[in-house]
C-alpha positions as CSV (number, residue, x, y, z in Angstrom):
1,X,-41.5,-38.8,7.5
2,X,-43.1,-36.3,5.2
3,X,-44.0,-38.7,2.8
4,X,-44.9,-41.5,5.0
5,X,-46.9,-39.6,7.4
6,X,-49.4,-38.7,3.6
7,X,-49.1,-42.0,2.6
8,X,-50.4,-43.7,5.6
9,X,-52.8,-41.0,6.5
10,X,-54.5,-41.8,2.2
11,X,-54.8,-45.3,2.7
12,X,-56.5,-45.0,6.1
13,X,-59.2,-42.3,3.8
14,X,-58.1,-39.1,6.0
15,X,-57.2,-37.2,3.4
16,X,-59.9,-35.8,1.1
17,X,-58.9,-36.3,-2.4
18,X,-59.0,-35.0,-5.5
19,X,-57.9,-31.5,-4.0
20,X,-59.7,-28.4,-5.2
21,X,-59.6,-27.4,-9.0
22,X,-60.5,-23.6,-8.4
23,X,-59.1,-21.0,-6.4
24,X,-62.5,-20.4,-4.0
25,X,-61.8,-21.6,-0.7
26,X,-58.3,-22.3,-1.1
27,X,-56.3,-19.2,-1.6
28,X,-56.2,-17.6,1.5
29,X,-53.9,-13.9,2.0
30,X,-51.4,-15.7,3.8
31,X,-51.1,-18.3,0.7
32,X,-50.7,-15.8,-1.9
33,X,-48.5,-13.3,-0.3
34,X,-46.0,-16.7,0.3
35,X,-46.8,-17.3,-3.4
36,X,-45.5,-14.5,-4.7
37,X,-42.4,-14.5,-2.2
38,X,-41.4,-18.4,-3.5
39,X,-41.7,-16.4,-7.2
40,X,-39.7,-13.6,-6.6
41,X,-37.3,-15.7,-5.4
42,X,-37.2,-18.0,-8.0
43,X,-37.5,-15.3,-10.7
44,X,-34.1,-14.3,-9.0
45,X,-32.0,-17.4,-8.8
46,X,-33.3,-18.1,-12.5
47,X,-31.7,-14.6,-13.3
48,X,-28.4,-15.7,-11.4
49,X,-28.5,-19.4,-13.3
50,X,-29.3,-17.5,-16.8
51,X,-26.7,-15.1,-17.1
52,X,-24.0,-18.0,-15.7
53,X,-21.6,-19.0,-18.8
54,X,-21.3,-22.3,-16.1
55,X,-24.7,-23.0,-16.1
56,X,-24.8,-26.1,-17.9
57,X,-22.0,-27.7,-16.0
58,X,-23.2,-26.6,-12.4
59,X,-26.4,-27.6,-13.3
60,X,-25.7,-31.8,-12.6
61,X,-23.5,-30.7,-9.7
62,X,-26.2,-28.9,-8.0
63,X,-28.3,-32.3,-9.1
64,X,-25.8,-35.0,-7.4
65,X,-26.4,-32.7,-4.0
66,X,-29.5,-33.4,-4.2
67,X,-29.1,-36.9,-5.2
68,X,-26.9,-36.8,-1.7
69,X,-29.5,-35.2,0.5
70,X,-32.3,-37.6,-0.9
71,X,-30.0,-41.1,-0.1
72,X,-29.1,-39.1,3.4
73,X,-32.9,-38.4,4.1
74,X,-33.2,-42.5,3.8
75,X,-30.8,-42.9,6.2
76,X,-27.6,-43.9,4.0
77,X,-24.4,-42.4,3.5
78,X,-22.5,-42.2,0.7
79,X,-19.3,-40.0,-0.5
80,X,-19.5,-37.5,-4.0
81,X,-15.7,-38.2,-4.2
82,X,-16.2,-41.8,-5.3
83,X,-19.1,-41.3,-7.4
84,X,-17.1,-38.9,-9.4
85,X,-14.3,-41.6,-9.6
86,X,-17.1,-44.1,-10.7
87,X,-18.1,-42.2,-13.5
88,X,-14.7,-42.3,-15.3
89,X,-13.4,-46.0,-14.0
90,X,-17.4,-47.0,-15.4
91,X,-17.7,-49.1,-12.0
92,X,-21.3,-48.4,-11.0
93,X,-21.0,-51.4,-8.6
94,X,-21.9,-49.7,-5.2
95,X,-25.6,-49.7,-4.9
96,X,-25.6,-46.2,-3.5
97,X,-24.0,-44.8,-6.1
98,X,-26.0,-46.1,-8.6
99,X,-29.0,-44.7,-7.1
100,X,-26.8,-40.8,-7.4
101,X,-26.3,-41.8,-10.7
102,X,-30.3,-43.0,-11.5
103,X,-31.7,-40.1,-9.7
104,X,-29.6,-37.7,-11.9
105,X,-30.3,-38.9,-14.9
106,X,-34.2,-39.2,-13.7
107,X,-34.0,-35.4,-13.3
108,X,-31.9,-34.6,-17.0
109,X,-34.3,-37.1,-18.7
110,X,-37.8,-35.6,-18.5
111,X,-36.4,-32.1,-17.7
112,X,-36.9,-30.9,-21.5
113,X,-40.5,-32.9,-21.6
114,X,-41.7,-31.1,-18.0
115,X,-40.6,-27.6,-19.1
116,X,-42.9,-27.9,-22.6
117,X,-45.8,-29.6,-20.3
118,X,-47.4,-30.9,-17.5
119,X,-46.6,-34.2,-15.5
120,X,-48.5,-36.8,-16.9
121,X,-48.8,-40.7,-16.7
122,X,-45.6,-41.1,-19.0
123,X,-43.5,-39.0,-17.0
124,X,-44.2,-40.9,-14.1
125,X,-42.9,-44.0,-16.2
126,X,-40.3,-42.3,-17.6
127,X,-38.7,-41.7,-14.0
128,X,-39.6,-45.2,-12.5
129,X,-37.6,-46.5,-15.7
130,X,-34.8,-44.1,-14.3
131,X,-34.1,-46.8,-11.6
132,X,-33.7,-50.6,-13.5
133,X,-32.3,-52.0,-10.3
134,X,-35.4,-51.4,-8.5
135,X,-37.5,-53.2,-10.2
136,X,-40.2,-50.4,-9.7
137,X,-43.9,-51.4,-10.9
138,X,-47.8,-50.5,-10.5
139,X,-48.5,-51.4,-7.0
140,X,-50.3,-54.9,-7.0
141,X,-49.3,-55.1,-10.4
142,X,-48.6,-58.8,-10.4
143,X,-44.9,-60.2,-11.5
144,X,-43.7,-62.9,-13.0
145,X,-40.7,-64.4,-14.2
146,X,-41.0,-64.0,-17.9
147,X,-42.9,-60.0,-17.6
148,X,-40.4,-57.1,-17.6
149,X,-39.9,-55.0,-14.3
150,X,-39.9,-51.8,-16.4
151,X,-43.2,-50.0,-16.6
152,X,-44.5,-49.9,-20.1
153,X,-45.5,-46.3,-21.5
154,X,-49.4,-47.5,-22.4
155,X,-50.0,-49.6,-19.4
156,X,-52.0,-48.5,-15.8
157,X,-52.1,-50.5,-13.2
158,X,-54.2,-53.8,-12.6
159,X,-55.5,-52.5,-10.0
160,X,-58.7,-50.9,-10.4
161,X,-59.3,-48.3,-8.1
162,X,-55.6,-46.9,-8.3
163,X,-56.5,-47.3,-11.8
164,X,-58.7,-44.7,-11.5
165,X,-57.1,-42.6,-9.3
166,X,-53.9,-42.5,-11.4
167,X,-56.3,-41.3,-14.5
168,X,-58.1,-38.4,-12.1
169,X,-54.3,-37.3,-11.3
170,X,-53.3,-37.4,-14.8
171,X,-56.2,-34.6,-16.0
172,X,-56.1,-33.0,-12.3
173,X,-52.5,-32.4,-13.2
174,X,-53.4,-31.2,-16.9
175,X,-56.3,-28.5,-15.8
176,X,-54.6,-25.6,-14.0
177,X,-58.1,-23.5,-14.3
178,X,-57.3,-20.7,-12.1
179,X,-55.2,-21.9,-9.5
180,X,-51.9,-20.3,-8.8
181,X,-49.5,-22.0,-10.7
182,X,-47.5,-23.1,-7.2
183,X,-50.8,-24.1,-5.3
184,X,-51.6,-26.0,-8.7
185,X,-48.1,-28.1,-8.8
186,X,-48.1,-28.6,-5.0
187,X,-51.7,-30.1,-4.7
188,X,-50.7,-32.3,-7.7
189,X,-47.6,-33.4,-6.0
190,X,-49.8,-34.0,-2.8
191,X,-52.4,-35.7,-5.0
192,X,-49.3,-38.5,-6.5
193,X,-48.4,-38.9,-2.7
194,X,-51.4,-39.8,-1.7
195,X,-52.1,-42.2,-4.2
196,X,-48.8,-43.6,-4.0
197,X,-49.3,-45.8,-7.8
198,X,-45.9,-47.5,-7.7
199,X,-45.4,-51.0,-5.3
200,X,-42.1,-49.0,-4.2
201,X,-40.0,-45.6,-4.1
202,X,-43.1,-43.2,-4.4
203,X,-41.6,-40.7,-1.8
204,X,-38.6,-40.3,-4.1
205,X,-40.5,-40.7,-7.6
206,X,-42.8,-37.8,-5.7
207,X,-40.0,-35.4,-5.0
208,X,-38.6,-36.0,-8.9
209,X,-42.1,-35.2,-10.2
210,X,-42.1,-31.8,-8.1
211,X,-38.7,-30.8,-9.3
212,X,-39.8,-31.3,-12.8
213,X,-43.7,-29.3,-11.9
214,X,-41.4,-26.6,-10.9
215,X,-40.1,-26.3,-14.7
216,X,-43.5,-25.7,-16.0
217,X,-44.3,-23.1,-18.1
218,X,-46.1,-21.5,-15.5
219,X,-43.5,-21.4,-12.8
220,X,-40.0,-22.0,-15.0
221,X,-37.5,-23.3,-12.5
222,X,-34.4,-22.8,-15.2
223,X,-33.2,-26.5,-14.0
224,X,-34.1,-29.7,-12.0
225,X,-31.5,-28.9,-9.2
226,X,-33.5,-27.5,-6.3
227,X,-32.4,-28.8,-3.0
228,X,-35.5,-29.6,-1.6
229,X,-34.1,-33.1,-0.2
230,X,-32.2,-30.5,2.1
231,X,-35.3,-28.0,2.4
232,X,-37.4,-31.4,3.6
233,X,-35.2,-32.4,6.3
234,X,-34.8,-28.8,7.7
235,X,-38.7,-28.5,8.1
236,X,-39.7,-32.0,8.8
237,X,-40.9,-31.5,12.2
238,X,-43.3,-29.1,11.4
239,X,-46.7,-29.8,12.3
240,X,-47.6,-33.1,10.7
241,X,-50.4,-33.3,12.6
242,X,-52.0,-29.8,11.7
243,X,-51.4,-30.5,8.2
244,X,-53.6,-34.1,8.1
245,X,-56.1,-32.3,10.4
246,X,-56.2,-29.8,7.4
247,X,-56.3,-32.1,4.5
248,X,-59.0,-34.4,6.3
249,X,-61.2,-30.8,6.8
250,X,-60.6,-29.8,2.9
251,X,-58.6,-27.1,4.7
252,X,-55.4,-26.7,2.6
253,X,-53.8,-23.6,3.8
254,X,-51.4,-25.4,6.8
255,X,-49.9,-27.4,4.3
256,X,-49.6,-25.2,1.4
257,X,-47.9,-22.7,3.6
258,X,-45.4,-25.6,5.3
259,X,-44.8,-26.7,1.6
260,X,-44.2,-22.5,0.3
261,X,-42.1,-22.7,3.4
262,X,-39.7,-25.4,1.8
263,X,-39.9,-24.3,-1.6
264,X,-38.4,-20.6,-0.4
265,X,-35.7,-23.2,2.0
266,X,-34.9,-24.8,-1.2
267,X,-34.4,-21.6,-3.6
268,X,-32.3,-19.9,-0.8
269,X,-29.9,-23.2,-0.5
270,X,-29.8,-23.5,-4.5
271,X,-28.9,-20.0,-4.2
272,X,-26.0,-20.5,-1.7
273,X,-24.8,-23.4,-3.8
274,X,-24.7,-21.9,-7.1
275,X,-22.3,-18.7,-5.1
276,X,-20.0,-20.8,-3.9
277,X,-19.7,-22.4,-7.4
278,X,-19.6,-19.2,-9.3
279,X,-17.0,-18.0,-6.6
280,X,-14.5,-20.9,-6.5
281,X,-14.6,-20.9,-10.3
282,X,-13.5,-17.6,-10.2
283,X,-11.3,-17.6,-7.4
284,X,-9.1,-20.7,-9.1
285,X,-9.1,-18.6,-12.5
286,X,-7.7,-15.2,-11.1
287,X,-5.5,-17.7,-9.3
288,X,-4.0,-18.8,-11.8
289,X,-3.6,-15.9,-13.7
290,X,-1.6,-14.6,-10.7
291,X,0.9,-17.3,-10.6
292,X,1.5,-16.9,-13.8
293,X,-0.5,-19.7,-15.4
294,X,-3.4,-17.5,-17.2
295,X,-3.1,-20.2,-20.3
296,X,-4.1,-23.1,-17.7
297,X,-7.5,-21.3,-16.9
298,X,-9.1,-22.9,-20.5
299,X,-9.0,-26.0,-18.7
300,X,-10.9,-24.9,-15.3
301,X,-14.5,-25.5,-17.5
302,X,-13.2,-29.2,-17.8
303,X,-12.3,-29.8,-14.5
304,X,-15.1,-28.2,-13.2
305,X,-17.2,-30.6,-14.9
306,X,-15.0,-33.8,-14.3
307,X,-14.6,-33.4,-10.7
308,X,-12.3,-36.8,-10.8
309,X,-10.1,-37.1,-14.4
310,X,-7.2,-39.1,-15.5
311,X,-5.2,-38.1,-18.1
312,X,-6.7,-40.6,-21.2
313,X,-10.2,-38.8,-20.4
314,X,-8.8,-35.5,-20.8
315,X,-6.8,-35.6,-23.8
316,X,-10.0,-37.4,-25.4
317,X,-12.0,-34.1,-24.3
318,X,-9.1,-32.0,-26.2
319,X,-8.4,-34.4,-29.0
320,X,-4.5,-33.8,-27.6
321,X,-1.9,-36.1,-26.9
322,X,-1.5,-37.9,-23.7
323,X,1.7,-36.5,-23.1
324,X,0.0,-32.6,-23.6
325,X,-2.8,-33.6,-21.7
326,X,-0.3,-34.9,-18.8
327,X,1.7,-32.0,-18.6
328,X,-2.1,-29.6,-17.8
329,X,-2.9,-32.0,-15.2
330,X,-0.1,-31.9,-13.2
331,X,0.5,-28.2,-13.8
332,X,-3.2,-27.6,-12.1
333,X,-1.7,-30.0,-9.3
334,X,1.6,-29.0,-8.8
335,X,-0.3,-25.0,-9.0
336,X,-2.5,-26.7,-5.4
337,X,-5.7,-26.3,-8.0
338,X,-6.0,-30.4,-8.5
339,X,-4.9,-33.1,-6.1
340,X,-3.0,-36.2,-7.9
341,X,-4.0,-39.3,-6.8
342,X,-2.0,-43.0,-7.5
343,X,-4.4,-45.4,-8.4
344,X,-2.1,-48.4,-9.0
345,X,-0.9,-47.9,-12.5
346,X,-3.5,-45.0,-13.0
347,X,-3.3,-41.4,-11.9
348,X,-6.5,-39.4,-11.0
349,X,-6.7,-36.0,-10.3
350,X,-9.5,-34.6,-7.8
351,X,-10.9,-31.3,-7.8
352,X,-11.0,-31.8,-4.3
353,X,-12.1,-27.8,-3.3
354,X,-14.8,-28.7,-5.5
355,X,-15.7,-32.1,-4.3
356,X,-15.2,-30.5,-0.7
357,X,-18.0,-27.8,-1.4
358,X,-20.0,-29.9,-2.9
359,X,-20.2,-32.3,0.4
360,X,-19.9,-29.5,3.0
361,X,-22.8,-28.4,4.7
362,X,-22.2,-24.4,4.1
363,X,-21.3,-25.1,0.7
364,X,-17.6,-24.4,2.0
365,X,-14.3,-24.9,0.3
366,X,-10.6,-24.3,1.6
367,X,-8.9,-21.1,0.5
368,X,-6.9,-21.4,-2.5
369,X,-2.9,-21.1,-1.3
370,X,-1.3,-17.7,-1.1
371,X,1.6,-18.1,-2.6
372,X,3.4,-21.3,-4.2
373,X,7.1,-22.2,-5.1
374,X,8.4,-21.1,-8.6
375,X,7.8,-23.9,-10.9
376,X,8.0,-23.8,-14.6
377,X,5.2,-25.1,-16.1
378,X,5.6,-28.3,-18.6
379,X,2.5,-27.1,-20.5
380,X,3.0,-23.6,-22.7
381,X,0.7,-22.3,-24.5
382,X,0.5,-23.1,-28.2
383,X,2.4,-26.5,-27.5
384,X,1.3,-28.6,-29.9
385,X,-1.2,-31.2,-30.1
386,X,0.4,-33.4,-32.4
387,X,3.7,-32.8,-33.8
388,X,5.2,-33.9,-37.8
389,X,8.0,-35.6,-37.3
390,X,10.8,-34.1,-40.3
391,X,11.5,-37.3,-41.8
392,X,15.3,-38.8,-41.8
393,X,17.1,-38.1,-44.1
394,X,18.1,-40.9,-46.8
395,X,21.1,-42.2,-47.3
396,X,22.1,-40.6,-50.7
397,X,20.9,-37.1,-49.0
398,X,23.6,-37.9,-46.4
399,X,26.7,-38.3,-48.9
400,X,29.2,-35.2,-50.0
401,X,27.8,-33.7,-52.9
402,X,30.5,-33.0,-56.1
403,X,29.9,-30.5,-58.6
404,X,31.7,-31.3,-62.3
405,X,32.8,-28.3,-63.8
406,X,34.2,-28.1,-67.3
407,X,38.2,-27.1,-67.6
């Protein structure tokens, strides 16, 4: 509603556009004091992400959420568990999970590109190339059979007037002047809605772009992960109306705060995610150490990252046998850490307290169990990866040996 509500309100000329390129006017006390809250709080989930040895691999997890929450916002439904299975069986058949699997790699893609700079023309391409099935273009760009549904890197669109609009965007978004840094990436987020350049998607292309404004150097969100998706639907239904009242009046404060307001929603739910990851993670590894399987925790980083793994996939990731590689997996399952899965001739094996946080509202996962039967693992430590066989003996080694001594 958010996005359609600015769209429609832009093409009907309510909204006064470009917005304001200095702070006079536009900065109200109220604006600034939420400004610095949304950096505070950023500052402090960026500490929590930095000094995380998991970063990297909670990173994308935090990123298919919000892949989730942005298909859910559209009104579909779809499950993390068989993405996750998609991803090693390479069947990216279901058209919902090939949108997860586009909007992630939308977000990974530009993310080095948006921290160095701004968000420019050939980011917005760069992210509309994200999605191939979509056939995304310039709106009224016209198509034909033999032209490639791709945007190219040195092409606007035909037409004009968004022409020109897309070009104003471009240097609004390059000339921060001195506009807080947040005011400055929200108004250019506002300014892309409004235009609305692309013939479809620009609601989803909008919230990529803001993700990746929020890694600026300026602001230095330490990854695209932010559940905003989330943050949207929780403040939705806030005043719609008194926002388009204000952008129509060239007043900007009601929607700067409402937007703060979702920014600090966001944060506090990336927050909440990225403590339940740290504290499963190290729930399962003291676990394990306490059933006697400390040697097994080398693997949590793996499994962590792999929600859904057979066993060819993970002895390729440790250059072990299969048979090594086998023996871990079903240790972790037999141990109630992994749940092992028949897949016809296959076996895959689900992180499924991981899989379960990552789908539950609360960021929830089921308590790890308090005690276990005795079991001897198959997997030691220092087994081998691959073993020399001592070759056979020949058949000459194999006869009685005589020794000839003189009389």
């Amino acid at each position: 509603m958010h996005f359609q509500e600015i769209r429609r309100a832009a093409a009907q000329g309510t909204i006064s556009l470009p917005p304001p390129m200095d702070s006079e006017g536009l900065e109200d006390l109220a604006v600034l004091k939420s400004c610095l809250k949304v950096i505070r709080e950023l500052s402090e989930f960026r500490y929590a992400f930095a000094k995380d040895a998991m970063a990297e691999t909670f990173a994308p997890l935090m990123a298919s959420v919000e892949a989730k929450n942005e298909l859910e916002r559209q009104g579909l439904k779809v499950s993390l568990k068989d993405y996750f299975l998609s991803l090693i069986l390479k069947d990216l058949e279901n058209p919902d999970i090939v949108i997860i699997d586009n909007y992630i790699n939308a977000l990974f893609n530009s993310a080095d590109a948006a921290a160095n700079g701004p968000i420019t023309v050939q980011t917005v391409v760069n992210v509309a190339n994200s999605f191939p099935q979509d056939g995304i273009n310039w709106r009224q760009n016209p198509q034909t059979d033999e032209e490639q549904i791709l945007l190219q890197p040195d092409t606007f669109p035909d037409s004009k007037a968004v022409q020109i609009e897309l070009a104003r965007w471009e240097k609004y978004s390059k000339e921060l002047r001195d506009l807080d840094p947040l005011v400055h990436a929200l108004l250019t987020n506002l300014y892309f809605m409004a235009i609305s350049p692309l013939n479809r998607h620009n609601g989803r292309v909008t919230q990529i772009l803001l993700q990746l404004s929020l890694m600026g150097q300026n602001i230095n969100s330490p990854a695209p992960c932010l559940m905003l998706g989330r943050a949207l639907m929780t403040n939705a239904h806030f005043g719609i109306e008194e926002r388009l009242y204000g952008l129509r009046t060239r007043q900007w404060s009601p929607y700067l705060q409402y937007m703060l307001k979702t920014l600090s929603k966001a944060i506090l739910l990336s927050g909440d995610l990225l403590s339940s990851l740290q504290r499963l993670y190290a729930q399962a590894e003291a676990y394990l150490k306490m059933i006697g399987l400390a040697s097994h925790a080398a693997f949590l980083p793996v499994i962590f990252k792999h929600p859904a793994c057979r066993t060819g996939e993970f002895s390729s990731i440790f250059t072990t046998r299969r048979q090594v590689a086998s023996h871990i997996l079903n240790d972790l399952a037999r141990a109630g850490i992994l749940e092992r899965v028949e897949d016809g001739r296959d076996r895959v094996f689900y992180h499924t307290r991981l899989i379960e946080l990552l789908e539950s509202e609360n960021y929830s996962f089921s308590p790890l169990p308090a005690s276990i039967d005795p079991f001897v693992p198959l997997y030691q430590k220092g087994t081998p990866g691959r073993t020399k066989r001592e070759p056979l003996p020949t058949r000459e080694e194999t006869l009685p040996k005589f020794s000839v001594t003189g009389d």
